[in-house]
N, CA, C and O of each residue as an XYZ file, in Angstrom:
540
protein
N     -18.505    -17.163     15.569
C     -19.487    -16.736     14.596
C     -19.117    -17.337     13.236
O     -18.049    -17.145     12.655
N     -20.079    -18.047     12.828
C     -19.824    -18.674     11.200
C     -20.015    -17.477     10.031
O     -20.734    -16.520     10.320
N     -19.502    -17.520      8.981
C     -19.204    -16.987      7.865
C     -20.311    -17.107      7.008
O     -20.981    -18.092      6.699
N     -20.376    -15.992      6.700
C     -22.074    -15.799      6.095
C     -21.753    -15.820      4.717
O     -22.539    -15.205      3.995
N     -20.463    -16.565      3.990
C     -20.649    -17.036      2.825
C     -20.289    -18.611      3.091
O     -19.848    -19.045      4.155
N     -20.640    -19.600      1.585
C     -19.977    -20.987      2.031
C     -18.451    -20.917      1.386
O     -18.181    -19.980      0.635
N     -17.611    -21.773      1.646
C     -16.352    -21.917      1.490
C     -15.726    -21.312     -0.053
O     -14.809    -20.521     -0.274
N     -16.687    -22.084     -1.021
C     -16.563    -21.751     -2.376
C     -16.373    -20.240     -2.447
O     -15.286    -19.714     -2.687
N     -17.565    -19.549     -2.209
C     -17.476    -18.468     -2.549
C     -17.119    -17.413     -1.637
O     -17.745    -16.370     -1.829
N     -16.125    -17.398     -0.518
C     -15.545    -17.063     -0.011
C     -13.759    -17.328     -0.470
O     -12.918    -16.451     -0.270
N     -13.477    -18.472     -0.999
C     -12.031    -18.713     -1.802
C     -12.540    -17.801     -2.861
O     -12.029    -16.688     -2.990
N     -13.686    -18.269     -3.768
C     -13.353    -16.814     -4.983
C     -12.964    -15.474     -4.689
O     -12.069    -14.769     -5.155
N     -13.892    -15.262     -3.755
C     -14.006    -13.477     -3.305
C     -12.548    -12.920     -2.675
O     -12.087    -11.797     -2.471
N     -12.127    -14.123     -2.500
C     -10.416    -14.019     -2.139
C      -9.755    -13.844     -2.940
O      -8.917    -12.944     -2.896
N      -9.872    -14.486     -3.752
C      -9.534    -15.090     -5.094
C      -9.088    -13.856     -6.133
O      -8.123    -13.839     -6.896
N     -10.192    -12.741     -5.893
C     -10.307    -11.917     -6.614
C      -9.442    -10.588     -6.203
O      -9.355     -9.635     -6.977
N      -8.795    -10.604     -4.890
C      -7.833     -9.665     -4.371
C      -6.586     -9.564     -5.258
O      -5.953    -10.507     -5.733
N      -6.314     -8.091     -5.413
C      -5.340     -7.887     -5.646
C      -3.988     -7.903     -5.025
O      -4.146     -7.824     -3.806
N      -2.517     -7.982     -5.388
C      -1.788     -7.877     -4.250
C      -0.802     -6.636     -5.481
O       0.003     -5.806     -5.058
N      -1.089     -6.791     -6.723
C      -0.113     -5.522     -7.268
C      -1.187     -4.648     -8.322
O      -2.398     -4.861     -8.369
N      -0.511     -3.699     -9.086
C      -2.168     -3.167     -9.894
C      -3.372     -2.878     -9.221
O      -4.489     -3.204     -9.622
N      -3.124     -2.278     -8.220
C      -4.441     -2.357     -7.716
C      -5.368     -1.079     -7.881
O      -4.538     -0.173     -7.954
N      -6.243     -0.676     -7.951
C      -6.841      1.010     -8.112
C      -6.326      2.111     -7.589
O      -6.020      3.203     -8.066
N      -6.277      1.601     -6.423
C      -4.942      3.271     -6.096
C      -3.981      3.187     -6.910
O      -3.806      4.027     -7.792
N      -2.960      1.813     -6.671
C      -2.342      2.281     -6.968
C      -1.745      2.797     -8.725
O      -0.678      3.247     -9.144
N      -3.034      2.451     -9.358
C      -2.894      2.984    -10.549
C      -3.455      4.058    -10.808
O      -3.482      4.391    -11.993
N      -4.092      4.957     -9.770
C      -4.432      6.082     -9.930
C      -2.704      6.539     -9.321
O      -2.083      6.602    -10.382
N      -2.079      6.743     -8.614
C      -1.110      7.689     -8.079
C       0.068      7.168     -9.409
O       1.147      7.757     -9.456
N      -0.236      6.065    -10.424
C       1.111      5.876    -11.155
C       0.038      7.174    -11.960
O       0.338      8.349    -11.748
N      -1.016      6.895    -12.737
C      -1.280      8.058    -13.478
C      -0.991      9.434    -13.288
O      -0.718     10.191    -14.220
N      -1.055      9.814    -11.939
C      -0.640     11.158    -11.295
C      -0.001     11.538    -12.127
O      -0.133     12.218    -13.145
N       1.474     10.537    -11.097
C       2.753     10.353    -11.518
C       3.090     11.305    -12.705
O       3.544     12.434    -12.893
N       2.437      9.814    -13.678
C       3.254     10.103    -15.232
C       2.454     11.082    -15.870
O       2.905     11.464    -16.950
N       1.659     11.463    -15.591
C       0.918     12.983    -16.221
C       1.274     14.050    -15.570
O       0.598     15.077    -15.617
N       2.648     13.924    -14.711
C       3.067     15.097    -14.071
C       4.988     15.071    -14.598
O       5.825     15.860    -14.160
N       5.210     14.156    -15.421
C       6.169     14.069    -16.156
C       7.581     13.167    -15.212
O       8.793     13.376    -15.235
N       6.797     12.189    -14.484
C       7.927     11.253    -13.377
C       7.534     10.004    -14.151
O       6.557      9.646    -14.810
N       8.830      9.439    -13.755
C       8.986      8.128    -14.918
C       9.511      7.337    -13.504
O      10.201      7.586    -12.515
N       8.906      6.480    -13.940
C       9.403      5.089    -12.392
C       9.075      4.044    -12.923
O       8.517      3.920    -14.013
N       9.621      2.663    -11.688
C       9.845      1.784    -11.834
C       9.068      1.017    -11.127
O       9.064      1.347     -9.941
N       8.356      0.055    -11.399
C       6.959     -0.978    -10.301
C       7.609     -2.265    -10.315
O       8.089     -3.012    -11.167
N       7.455     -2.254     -9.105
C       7.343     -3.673     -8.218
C       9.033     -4.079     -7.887
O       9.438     -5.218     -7.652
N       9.588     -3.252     -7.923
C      11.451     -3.608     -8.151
C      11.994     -4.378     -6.809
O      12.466     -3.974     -5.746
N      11.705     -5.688     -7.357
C      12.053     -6.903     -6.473
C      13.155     -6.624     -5.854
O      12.973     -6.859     -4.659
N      14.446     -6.156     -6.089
C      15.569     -5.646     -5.967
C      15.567     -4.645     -4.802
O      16.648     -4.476     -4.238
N      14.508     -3.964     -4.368
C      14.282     -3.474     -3.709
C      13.434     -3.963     -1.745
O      12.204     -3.951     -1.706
N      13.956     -4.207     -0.831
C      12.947     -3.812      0.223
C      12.007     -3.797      0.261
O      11.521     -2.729     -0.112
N      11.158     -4.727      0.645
C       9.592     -5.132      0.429
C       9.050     -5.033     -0.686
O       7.820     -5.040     -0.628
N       9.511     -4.938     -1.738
C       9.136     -4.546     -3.324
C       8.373     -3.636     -3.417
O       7.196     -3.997     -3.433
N       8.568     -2.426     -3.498
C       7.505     -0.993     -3.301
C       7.230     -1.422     -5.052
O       7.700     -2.117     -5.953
N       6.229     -0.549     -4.788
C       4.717     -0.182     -5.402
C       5.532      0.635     -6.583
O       5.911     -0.163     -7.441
N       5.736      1.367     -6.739
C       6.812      2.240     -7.208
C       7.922      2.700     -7.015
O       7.907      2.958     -5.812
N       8.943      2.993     -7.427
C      10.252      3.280     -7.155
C      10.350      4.389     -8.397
O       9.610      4.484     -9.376
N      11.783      5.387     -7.946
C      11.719      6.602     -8.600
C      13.240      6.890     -8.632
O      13.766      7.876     -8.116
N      13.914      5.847     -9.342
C      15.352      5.827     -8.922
C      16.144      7.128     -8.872
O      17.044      7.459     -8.101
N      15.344      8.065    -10.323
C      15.832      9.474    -10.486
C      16.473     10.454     -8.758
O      17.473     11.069     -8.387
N      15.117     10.037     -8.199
C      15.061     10.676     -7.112
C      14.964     10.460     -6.081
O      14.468     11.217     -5.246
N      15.604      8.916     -5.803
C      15.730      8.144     -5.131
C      14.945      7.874     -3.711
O      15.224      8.051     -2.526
N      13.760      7.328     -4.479
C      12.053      7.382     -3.792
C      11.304      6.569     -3.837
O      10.656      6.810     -4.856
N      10.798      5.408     -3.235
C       9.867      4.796     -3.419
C       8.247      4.966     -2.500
O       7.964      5.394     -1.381
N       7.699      4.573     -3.274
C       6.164      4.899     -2.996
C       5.433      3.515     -2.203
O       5.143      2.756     -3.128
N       5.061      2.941     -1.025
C       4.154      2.283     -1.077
C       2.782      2.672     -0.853
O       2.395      3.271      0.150
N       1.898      2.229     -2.039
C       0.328      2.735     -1.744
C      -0.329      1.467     -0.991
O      -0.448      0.323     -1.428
N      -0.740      2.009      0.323
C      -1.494      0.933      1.059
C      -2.936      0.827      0.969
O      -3.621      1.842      0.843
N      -3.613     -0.713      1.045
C      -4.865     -0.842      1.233
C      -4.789     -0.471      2.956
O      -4.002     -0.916      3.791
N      -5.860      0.461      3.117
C      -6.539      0.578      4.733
C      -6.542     -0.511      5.845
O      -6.159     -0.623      7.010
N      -7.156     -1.242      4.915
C      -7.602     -2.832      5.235
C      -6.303     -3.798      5.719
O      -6.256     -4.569      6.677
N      -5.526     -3.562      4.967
C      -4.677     -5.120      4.789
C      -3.552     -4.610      5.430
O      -2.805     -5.510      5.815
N      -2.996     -2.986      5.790
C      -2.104     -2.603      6.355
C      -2.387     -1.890      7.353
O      -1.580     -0.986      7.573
N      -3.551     -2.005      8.278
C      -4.360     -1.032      9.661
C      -4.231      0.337      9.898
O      -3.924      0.955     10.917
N      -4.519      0.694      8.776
C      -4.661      2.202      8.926
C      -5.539      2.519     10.126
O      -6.763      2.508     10.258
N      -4.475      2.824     11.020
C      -5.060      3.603     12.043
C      -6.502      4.571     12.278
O      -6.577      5.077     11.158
N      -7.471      5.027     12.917
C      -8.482      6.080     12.507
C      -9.126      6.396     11.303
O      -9.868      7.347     11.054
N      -8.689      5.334     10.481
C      -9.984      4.845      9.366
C     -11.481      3.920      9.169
O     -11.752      2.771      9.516
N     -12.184      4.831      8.553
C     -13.407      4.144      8.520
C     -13.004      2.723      7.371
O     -13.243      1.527      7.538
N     -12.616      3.116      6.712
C     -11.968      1.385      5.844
C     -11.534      0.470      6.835
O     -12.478     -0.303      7.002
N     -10.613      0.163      7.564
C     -10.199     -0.297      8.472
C     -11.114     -0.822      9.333
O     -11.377     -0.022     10.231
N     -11.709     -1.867      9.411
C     -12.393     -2.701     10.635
C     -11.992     -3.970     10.784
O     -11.640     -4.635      9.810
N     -12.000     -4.539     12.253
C     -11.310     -5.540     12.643
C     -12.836     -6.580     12.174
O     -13.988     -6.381     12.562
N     -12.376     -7.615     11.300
C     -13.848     -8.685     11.008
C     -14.055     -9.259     12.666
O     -13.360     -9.292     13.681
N     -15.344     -9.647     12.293
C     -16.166    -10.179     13.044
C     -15.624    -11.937     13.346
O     -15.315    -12.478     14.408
N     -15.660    -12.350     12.293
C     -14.831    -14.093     11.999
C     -13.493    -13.705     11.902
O     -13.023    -12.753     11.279
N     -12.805    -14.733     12.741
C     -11.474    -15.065     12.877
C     -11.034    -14.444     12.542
O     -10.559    -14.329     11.412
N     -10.998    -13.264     14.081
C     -10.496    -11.907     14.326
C      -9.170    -12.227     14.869
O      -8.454    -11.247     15.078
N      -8.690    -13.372     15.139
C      -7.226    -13.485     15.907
C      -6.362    -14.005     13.935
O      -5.458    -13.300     13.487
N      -6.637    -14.645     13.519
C      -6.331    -14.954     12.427
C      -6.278    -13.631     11.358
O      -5.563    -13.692     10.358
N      -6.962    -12.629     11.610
C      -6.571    -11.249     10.886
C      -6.003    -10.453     11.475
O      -5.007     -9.972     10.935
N      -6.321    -10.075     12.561
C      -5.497     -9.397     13.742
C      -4.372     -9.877     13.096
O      -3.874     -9.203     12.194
N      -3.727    -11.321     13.539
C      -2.592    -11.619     13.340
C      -1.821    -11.221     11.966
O      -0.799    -10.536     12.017
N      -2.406    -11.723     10.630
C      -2.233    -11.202      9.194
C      -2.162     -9.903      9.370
O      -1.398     -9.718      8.422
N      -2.343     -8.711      9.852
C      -2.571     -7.781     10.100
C      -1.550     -6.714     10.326
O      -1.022     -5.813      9.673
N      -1.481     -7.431     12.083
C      -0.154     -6.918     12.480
C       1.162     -7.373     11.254
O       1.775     -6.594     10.524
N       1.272     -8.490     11.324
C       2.704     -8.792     10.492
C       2.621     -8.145      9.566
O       3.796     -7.904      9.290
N       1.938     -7.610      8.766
C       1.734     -6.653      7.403
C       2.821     -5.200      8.091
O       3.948     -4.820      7.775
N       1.983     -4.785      8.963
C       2.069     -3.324      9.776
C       4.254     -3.681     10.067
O       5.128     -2.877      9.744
N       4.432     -4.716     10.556
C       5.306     -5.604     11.427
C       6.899     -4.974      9.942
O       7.770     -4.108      9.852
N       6.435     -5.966      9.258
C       7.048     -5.552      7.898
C       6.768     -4.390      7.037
O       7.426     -4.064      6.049
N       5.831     -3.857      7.461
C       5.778     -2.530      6.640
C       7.231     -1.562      7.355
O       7.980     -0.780      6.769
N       7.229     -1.870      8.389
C       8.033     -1.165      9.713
C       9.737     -1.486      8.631
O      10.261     -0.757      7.788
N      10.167     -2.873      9.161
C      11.500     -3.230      9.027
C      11.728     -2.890      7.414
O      12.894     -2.647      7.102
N      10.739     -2.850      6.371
C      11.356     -2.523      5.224
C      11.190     -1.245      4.580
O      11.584     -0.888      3.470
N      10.469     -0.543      5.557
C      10.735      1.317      5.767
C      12.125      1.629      6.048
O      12.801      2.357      5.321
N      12.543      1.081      7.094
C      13.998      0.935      8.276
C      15.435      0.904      7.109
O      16.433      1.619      7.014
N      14.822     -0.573      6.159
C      15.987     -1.137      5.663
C      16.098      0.053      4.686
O      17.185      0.630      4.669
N      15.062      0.522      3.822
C      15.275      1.488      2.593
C      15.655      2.577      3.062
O      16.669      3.153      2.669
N      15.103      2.884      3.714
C      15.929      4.716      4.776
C      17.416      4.448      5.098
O      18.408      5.077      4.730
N      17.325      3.473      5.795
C      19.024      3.000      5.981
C      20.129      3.107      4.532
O      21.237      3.644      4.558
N      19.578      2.539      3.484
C      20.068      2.246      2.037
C      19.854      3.637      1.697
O      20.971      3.907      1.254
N      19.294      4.522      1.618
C      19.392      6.212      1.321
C      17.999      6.411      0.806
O      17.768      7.525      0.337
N      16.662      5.199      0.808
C      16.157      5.924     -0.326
C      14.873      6.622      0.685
O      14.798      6.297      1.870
N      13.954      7.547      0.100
C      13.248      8.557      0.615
C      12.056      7.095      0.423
O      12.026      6.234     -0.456
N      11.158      7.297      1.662
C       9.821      6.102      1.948
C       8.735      7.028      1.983
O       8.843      8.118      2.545
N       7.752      6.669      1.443
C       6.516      7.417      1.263
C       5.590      6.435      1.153
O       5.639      5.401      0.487
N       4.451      6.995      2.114
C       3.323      5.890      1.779
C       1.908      6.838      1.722
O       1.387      7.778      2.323
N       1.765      6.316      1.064
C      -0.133      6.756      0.537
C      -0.673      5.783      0.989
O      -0.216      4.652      0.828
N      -1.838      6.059      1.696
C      -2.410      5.411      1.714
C      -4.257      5.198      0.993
O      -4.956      6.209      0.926
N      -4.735      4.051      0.601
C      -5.877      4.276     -0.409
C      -7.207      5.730     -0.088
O      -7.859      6.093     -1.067
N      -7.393      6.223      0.895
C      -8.310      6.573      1.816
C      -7.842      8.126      1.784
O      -8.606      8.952      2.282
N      -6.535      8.580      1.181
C      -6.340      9.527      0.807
C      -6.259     10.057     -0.499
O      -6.102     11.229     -0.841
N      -6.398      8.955     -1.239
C      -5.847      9.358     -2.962
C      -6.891     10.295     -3.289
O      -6.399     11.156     -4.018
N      -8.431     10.570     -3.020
C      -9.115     11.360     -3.544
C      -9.152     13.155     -3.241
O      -9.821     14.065     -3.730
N      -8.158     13.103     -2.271
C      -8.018     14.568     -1.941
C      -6.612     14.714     -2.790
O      -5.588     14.033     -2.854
N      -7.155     16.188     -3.541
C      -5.957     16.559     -4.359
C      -4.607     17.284     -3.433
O      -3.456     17.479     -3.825
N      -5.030     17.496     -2.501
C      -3.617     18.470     -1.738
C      -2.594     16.809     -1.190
O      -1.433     16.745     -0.785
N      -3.246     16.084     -1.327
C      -2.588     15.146     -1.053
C      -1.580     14.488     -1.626
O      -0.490     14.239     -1.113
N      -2.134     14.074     -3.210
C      -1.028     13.796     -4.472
C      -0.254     15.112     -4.775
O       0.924     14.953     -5.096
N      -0.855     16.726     -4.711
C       0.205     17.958     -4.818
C       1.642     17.656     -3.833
O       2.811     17.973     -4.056
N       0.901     16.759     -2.425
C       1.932     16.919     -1.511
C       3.238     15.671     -1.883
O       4.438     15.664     -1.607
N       2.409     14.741     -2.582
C       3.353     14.001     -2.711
C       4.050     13.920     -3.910
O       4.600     12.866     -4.229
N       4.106     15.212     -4.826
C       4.849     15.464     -5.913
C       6.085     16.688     -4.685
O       7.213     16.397     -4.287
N       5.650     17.398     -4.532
C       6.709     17.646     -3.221
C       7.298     17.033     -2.629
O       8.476     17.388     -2.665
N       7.037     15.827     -1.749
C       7.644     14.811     -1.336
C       8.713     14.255     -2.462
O       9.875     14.183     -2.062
N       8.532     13.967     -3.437
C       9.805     13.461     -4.696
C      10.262     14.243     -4.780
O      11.326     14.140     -4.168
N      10.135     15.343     -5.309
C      11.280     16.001     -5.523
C      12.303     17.183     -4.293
O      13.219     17.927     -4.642
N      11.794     17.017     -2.957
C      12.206     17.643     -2.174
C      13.612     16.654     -1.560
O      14.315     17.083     -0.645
């Protein structure tokens, strides 16, 4: 099945993805810091470079897109129609490495938490994950 945009504007629309800053995850830093937690973004130094890190409490946050990390039993989550082995594949390896650099940071002591985008709008959710830090 061909791609119902042309090349051009399919590289922009790419183009235009985020991979850090992204809307979640600047809604859960706002949470955050309007709940009086001070952290650290993108800490290369760290295991897949989480999203946030919380050295205080030795915690990092990754907030996932649905999409780009297969959230399981989500309506966000659909496998495309075009070069479904070519995302499939991008896909899994996301999921692949989400795995081994959960593994490596748990191993290293620190607490792994992931949000994912598809939850940020329910509030028992961010309550739960101010529990999650400091528990």
């Amino acid at each position: 099945m061909a791609d119902v945009h042309s090349q051009e504007t399919r590289s922009f629309n790419m183009s235009q993805i985020r991979g850090t800053n992204t809307k979640p995850e600047i809604l859960v830093r706002k949470f955050l810091f309007s709940n009086g937690l001070r952290f650290r973004l993108h800490n290369k130094k760290l295991p897949g470079t989480p999203d946030i890190a919380l050295p205080k409490y030795k915690s990092v946050i990754f907030v996932h897109g649905c999409f780009w990390h297969g959230h399981n039993g989500c309506k966000k989550f659909t496998i495309p129609k075009t070069r479904t082995d070519f995302w499939l594949n991008k896909i899994n390896t996301n999921i692949v490495n989400d795995q081994k650099h959960t593994t490596t940071l748990q191993t290293k002591g620190w607490k792994v938490i992931t949000i994912w985008e598809c939850e940020l709008k329910n509030e028992k959710v961010m309550q739960k994950l101010l529990r999650q830090i400091k528990d």
